[in-house]
The first five atom37 places (N, CA, C, CB, O) and aatype in JSON, in Angstrom:
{
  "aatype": [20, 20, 20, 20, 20, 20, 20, 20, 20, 20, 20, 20, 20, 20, 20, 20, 20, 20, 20, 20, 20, 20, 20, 20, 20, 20, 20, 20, 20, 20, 20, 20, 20, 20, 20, 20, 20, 20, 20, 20, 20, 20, 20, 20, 20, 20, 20, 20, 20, 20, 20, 20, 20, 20, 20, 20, 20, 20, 20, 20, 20, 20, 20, 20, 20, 20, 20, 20, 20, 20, 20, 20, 20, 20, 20, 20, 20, 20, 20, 20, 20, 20, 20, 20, 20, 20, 20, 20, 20, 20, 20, 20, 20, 20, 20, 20, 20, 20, 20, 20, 20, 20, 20, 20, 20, 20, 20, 20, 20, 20, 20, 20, 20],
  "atom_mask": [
    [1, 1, 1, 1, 1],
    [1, 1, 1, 1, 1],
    [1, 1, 1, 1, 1],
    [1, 1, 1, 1, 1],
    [1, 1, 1, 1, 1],
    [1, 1, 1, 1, 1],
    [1, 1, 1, 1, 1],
    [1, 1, 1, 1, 1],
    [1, 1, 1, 1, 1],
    [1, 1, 1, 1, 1],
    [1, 1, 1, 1, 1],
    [1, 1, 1, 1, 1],
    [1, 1, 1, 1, 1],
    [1, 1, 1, 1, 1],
    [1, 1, 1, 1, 1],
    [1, 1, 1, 1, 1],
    [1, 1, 1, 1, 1],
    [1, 1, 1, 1, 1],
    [1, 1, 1, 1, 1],
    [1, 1, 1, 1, 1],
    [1, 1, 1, 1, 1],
    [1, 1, 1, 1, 1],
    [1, 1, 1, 1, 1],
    [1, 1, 1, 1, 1],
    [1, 1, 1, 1, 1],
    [1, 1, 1, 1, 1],
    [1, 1, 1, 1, 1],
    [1, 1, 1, 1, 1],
    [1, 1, 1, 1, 1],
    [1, 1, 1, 1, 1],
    [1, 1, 1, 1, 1],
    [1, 1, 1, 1, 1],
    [1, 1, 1, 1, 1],
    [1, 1, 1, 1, 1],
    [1, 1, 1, 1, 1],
    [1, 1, 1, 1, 1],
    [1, 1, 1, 1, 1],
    [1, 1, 1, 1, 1],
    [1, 1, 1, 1, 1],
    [1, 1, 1, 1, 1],
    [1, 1, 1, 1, 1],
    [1, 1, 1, 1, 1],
    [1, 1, 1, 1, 1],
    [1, 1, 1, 1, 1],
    [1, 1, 1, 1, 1],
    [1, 1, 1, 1, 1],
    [1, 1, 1, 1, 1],
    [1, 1, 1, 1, 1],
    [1, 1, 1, 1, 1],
    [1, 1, 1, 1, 1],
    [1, 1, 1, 1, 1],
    [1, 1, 1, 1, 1],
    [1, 1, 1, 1, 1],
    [1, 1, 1, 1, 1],
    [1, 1, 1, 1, 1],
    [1, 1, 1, 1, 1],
    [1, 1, 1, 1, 1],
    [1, 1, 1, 1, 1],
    [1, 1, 1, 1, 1],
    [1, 1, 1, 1, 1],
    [1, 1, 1, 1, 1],
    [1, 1, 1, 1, 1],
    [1, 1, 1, 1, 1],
    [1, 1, 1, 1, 1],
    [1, 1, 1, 1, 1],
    [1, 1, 1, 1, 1],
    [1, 1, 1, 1, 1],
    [1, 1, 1, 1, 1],
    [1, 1, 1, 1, 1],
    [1, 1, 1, 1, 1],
    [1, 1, 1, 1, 1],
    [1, 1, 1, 1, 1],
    [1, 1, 1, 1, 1],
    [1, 1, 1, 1, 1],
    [1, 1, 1, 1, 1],
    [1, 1, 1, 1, 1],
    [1, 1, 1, 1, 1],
    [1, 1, 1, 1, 1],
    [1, 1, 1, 1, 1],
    [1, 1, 1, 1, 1],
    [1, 1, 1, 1, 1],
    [1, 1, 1, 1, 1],
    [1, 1, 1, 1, 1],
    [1, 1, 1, 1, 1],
    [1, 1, 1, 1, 1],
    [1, 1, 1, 1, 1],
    [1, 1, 1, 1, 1],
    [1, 1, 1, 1, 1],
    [1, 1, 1, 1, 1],
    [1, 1, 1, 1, 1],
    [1, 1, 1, 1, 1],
    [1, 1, 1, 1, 1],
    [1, 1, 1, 1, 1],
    [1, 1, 1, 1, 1],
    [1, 1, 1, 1, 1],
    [1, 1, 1, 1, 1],
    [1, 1, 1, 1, 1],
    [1, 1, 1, 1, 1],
    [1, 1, 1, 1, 1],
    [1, 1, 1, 1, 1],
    [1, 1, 1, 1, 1],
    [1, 1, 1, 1, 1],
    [1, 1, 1, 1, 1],
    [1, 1, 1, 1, 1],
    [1, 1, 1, 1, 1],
    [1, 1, 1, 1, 1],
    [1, 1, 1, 1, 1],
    [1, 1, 1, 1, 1],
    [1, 1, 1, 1, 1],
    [1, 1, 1, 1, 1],
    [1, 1, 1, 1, 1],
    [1, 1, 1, 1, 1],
    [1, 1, 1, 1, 1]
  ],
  "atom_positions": [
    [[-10.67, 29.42, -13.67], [-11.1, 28.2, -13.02], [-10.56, 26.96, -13.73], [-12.6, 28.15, -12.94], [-10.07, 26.05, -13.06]],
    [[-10.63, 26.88, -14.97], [-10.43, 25.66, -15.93], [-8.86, 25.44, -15.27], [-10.56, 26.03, -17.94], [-8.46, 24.35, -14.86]],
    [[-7.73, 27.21, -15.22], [-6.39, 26.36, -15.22], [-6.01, 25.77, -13.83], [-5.15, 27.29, -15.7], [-4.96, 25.21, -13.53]],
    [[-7.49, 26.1, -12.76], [-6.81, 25.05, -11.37], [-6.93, 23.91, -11.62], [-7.44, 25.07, -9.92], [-6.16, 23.11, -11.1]],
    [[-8.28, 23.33, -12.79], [-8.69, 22.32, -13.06], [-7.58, 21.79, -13.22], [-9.52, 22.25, -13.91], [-7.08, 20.9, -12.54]],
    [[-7.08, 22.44, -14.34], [-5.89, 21.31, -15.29], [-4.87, 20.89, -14.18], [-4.81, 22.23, -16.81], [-4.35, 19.77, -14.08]],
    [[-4.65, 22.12, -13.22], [-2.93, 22.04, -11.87], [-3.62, 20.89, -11.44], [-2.48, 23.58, -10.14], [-2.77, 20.0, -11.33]],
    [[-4.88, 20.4, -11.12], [-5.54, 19.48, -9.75], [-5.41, 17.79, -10.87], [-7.93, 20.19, -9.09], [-5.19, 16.62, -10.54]],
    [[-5.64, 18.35, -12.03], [-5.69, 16.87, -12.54], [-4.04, 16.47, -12.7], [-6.63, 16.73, -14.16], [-3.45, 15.39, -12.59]],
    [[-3.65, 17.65, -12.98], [-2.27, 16.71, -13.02], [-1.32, 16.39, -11.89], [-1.38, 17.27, -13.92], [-0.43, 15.56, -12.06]],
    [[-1.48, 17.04, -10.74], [-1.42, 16.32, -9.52], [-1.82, 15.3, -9.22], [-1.77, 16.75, -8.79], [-1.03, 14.44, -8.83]],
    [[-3.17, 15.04, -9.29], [-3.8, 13.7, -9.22], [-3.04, 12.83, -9.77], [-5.03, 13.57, -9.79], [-2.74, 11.8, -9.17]],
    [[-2.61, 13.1, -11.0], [-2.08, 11.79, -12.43], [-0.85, 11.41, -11.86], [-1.69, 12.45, -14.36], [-0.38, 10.28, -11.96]],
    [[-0.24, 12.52, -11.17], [1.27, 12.65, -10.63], [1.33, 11.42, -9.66], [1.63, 14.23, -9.75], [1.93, 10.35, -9.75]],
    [[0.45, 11.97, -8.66], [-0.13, 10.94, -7.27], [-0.34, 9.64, -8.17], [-1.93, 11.52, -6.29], [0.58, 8.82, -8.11]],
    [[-1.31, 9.37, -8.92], [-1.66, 7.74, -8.74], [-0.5, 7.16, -9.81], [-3.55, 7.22, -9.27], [-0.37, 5.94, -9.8]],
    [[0.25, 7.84, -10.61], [1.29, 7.19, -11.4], [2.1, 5.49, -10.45], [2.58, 8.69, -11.62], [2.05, 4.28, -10.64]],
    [[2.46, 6.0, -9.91], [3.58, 5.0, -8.93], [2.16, 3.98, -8.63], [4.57, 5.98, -7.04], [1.99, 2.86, -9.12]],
    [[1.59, 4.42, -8.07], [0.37, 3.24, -8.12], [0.19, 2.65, -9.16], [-0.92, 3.62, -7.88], [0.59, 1.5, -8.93]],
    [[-0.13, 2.68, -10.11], [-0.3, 1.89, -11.54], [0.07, 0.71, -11.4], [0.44, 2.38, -12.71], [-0.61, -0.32, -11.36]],
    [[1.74, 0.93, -11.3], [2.85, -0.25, -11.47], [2.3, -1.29, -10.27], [4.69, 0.37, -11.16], [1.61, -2.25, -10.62]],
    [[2.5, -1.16, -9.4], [1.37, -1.89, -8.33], [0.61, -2.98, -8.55], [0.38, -1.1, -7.99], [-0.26, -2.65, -9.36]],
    [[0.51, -4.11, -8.23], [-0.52, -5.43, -8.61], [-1.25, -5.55, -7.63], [0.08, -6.87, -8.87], [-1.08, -5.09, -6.5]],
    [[-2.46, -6.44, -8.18], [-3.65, -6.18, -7.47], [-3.43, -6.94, -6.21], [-4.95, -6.6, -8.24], [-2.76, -7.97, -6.2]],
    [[-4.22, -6.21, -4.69], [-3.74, -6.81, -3.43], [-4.13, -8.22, -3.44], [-4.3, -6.1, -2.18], [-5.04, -8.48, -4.23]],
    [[-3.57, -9.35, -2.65], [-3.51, -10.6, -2.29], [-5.36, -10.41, -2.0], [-2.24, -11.02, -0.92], [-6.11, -10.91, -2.84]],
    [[-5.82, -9.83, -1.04], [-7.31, -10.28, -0.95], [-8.05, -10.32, -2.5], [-8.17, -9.13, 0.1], [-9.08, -10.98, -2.66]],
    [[-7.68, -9.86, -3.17], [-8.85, -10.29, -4.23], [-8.5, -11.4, -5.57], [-9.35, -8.8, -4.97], [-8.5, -11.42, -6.8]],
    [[-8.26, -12.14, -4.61], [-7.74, -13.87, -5.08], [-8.55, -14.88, -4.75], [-6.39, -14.44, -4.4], [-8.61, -16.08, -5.01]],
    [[-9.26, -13.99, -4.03], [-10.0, -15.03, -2.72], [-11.43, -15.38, -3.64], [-10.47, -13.94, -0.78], [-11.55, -14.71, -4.67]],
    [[-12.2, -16.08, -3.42], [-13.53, -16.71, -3.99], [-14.94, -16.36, -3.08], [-13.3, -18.43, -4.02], [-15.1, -16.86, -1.96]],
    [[-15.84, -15.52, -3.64], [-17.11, -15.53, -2.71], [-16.43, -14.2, -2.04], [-17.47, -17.11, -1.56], [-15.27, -13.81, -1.91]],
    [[-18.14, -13.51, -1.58], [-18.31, -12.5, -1.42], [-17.33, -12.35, 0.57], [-20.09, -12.3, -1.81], [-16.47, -11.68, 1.14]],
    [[-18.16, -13.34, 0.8], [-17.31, -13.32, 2.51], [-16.44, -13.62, 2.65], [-17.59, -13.93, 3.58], [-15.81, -13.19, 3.61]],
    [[-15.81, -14.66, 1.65], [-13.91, -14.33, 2.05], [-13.33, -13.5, 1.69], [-12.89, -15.12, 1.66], [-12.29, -13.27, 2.31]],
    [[-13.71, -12.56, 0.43], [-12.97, -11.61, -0.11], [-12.98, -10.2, 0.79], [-13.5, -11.44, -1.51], [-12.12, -9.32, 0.85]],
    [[-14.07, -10.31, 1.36], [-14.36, -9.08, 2.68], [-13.48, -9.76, 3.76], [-16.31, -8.87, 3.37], [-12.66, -8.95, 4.2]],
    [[-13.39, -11.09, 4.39], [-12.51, -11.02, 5.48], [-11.44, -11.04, 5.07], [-12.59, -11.86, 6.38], [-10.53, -11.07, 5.9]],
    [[-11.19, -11.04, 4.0], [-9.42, -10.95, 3.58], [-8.93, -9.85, 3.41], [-8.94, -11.55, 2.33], [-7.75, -9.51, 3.49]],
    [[-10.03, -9.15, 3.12], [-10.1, -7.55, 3.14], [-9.51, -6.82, 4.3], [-11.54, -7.08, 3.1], [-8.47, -6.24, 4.61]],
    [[-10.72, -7.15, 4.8], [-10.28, -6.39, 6.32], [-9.12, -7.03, 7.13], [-11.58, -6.43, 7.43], [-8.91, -6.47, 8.21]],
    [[-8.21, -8.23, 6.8], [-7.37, -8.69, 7.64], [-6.08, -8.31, 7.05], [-7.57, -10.07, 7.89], [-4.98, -8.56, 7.56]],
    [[-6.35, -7.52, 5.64], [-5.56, -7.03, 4.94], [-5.1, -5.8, 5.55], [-6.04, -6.96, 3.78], [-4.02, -5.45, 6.02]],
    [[-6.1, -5.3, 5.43], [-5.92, -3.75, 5.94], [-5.82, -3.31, 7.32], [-6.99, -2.99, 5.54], [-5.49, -2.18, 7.68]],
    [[-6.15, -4.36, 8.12], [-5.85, -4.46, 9.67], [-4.43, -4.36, 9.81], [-6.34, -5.83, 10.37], [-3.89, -3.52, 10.52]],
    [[-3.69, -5.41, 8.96], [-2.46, -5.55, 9.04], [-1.49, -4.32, 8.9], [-2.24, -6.44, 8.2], [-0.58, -3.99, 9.67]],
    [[-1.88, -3.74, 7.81], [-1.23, -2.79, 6.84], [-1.62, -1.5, 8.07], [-2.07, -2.69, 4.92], [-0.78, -0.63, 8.3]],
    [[-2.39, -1.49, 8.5], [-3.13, -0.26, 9.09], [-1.93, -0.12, 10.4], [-5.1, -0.62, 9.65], [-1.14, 0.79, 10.63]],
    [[-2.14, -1.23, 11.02], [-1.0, -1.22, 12.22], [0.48, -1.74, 12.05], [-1.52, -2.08, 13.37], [1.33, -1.46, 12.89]],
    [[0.74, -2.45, 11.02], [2.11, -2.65, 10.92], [3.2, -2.06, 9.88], [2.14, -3.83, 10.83], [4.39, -2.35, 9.77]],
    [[2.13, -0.85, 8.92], [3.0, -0.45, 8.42], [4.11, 0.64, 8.66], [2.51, -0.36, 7.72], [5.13, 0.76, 7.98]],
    [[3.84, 1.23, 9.49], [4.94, 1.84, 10.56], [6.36, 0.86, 10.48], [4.21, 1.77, 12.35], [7.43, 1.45, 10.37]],
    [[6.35, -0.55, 10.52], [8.15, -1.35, 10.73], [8.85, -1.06, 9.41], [8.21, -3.43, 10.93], [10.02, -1.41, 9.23]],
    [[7.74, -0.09, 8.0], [8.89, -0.17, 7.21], [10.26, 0.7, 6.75], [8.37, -0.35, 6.38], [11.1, 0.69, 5.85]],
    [[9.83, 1.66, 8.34], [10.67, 2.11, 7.95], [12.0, 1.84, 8.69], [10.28, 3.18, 7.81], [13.06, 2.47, 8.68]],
    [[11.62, 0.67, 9.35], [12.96, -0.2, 10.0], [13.38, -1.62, 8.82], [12.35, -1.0, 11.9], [14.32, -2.08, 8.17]],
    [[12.23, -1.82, 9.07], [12.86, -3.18, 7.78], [13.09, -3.32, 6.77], [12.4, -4.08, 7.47], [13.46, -4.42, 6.35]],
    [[12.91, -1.92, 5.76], [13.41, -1.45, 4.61], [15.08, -1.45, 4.58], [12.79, -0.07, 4.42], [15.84, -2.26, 4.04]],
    [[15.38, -0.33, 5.29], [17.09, -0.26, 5.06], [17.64, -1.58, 5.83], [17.92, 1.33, 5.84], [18.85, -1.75, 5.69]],
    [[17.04, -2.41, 6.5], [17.96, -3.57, 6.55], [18.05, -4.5, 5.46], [17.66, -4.3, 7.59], [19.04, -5.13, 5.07]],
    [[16.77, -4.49, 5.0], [16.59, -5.55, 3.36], [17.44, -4.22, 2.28], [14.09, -5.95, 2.62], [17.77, -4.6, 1.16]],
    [[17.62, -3.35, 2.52], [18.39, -2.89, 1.44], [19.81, -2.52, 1.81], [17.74, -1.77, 0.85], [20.46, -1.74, 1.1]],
    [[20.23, -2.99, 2.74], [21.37, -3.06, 3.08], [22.06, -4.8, 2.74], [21.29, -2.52, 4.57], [23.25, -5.05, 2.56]],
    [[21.02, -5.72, 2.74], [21.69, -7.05, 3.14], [21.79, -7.22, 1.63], [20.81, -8.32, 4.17], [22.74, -7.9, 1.24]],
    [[20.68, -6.55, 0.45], [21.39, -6.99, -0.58], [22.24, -6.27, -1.55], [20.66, -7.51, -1.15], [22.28, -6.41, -2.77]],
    [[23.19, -5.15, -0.45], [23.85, -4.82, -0.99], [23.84, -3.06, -1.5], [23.78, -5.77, -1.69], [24.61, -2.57, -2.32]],
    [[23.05, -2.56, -0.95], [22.46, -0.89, -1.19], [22.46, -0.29, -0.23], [21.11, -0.6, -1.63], [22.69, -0.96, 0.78]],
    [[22.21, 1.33, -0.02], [22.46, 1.62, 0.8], [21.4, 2.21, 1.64], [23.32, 2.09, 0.55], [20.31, 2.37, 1.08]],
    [[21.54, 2.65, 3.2], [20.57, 2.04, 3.81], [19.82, 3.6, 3.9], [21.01, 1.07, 5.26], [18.65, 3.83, 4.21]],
    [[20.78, 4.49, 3.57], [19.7, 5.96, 3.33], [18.74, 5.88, 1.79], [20.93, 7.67, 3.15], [17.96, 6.8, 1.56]],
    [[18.83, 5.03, 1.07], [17.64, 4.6, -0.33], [16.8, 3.68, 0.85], [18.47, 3.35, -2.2], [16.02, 4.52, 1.3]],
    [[16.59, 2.71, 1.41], [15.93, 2.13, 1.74], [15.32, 2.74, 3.21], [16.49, 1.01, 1.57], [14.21, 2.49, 3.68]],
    [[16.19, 3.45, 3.69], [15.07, 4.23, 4.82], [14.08, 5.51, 4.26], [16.08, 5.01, 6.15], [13.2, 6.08, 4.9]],
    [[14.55, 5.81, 2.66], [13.6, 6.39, 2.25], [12.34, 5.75, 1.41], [14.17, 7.24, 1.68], [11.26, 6.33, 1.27]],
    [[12.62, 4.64, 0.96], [11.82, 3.3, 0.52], [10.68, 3.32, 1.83], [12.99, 1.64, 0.46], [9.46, 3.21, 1.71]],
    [[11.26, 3.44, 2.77], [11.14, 2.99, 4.49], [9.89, 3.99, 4.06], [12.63, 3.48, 6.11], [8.92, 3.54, 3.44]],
    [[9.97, 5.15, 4.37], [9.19, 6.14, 4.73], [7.73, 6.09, 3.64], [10.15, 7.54, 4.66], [6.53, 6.09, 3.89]],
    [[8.48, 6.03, 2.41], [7.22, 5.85, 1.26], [6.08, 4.57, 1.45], [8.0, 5.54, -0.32], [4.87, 4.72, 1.26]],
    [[6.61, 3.51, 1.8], [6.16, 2.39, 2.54], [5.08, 2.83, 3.16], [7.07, 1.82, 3.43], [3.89, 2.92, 2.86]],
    [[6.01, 3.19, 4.52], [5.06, 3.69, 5.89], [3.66, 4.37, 5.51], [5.94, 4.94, 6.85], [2.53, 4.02, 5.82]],
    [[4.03, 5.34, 4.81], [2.9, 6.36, 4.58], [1.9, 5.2, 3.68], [3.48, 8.02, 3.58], [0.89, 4.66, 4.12]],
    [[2.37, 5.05, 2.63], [1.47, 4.19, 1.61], [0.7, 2.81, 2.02], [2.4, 3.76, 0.47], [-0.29, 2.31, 1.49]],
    [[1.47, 2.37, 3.14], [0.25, 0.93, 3.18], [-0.08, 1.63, 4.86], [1.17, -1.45, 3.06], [-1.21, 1.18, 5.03]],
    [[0.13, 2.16, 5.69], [-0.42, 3.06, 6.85], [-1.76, 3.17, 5.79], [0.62, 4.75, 7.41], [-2.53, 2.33, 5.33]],
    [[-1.68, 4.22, 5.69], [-3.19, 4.79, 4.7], [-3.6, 4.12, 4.18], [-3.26, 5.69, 3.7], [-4.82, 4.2, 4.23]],
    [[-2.97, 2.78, 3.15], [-3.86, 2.43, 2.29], [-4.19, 0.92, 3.3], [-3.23, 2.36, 0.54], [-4.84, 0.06, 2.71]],
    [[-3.93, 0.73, 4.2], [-4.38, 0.06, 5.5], [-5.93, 0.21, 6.23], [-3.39, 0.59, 6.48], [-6.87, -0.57, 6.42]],
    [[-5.69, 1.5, 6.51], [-6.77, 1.95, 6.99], [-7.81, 2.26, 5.72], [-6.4, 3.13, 7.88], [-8.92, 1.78, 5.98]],
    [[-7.8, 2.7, 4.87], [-8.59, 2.69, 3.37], [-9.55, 1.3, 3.4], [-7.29, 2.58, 1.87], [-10.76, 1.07, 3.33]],
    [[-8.45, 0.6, 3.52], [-9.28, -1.1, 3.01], [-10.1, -1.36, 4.41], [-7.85, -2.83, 2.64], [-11.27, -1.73, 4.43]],
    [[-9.3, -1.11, 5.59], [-10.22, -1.38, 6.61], [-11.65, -0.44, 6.48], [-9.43, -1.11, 7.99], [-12.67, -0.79, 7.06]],
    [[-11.6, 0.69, 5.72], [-13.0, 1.52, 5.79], [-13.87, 0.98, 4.78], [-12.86, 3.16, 5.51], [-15.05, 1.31, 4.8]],
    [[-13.4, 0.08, 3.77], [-13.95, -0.23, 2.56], [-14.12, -1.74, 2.51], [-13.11, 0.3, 1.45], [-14.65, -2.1, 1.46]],
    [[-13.85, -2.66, 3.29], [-14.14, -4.0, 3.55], [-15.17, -4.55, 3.12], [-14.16, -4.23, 4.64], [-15.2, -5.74, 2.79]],
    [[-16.38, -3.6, 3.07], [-17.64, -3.97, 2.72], [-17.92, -4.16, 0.99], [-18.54, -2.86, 3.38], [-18.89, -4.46, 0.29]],
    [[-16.96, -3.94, 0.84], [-17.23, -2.88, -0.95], [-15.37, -3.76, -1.62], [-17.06, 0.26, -0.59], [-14.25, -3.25, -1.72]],
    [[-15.8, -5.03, -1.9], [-14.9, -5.73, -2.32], [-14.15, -5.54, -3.81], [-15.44, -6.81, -2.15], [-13.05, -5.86, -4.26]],
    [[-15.6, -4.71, -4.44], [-15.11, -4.43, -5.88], [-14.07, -3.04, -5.86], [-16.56, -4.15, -6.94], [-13.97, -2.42, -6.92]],
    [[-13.32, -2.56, -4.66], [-12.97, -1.44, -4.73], [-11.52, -1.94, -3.93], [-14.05, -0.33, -4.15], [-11.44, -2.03, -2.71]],
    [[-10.38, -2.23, -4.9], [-9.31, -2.58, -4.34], [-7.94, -1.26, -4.41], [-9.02, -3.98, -5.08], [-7.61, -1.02, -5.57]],
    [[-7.58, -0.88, -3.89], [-5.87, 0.23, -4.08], [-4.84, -0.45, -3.69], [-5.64, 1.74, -3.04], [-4.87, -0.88, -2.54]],
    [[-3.83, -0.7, -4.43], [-2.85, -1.52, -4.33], [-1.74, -0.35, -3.27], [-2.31, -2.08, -6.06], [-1.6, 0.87, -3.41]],
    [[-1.2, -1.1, -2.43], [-0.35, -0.92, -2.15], [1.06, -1.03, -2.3], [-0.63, -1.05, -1.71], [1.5, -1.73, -3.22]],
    [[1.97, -0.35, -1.39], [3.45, -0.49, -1.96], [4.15, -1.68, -1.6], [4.34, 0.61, -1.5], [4.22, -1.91, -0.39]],
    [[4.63, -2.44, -2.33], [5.28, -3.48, -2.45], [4.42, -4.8, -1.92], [6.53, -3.21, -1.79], [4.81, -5.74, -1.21]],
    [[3.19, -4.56, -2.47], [2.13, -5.33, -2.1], [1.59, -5.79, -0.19], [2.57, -6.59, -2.97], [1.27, -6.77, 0.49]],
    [[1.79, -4.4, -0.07], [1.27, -4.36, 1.44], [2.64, -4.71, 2.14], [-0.1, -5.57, 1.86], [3.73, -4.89, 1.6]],
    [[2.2, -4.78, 3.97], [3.35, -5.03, 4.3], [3.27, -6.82, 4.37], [3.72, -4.13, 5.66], [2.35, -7.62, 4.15]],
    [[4.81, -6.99, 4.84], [5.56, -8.65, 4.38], [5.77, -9.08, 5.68], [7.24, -8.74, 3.4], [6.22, -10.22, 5.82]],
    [[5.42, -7.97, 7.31], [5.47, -9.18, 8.48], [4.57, -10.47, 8.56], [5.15, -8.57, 9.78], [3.5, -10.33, 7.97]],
    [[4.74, -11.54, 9.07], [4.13, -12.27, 9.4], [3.18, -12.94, 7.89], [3.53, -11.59, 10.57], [2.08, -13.48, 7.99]],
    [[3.62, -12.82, 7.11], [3.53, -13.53, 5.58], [4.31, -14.83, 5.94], [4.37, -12.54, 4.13], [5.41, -14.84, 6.48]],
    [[3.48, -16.09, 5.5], [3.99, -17.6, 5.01], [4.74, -17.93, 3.47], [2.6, -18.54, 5.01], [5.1, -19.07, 3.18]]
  ]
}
């Protein structure tokens, strides 16, 4: 039993590694309990439904500066999956502000000022 333990933790460690590097999401910048929840959830609204374009707007941003566009349609895909999920995550957790998961490349970048 102990050595599934050890296989499951170091999967885990494997999984949240790349997360680490990650900075904390844009909503928890915010001040007070109710903006940090609607920033929350407008966070993860976003991420929830728009992270699907990255795996179109990846290989064009990694094509324009110069790379190639099979690294960035796989950028694309890691994207997709990572703020998809961690989209819907924040939308389930909106309530519970002290509980942030950073996403990849700090969420997605449509419709950002």
């Amino acid at each position: 039993m102990s050595k599934r333990m050890f296989i499951l933790v170091v999967i885990l460690a494997l999984c949240a590694t790349p997360t680490i590097a990650y900075g904390a999401s844009p909503w928890t910048e915010e001040e007070g309990y109710v903006n940090r929840a609607n920033a929350k959830f407008g966070f993860g609204l976003k991420n929830a439904a728009l992270g699907w374009t990255e795996i179109f707007t990846q290989p064009v941003d990694e094509t324009r500066e110069g790379g190639n566009a099979f690294v960035g349609f796989g950028r694309g895909i890691w994207n997709t999956v990572g703020q998809t999920a961690g989209g819907a995550f924040h939308l389930g957790t909106f309530l519970f502000t002290h509980i942030d998961v950073p996403l990849p490349e700090n969420g997605n970048q449509l419709f950002n000022q």
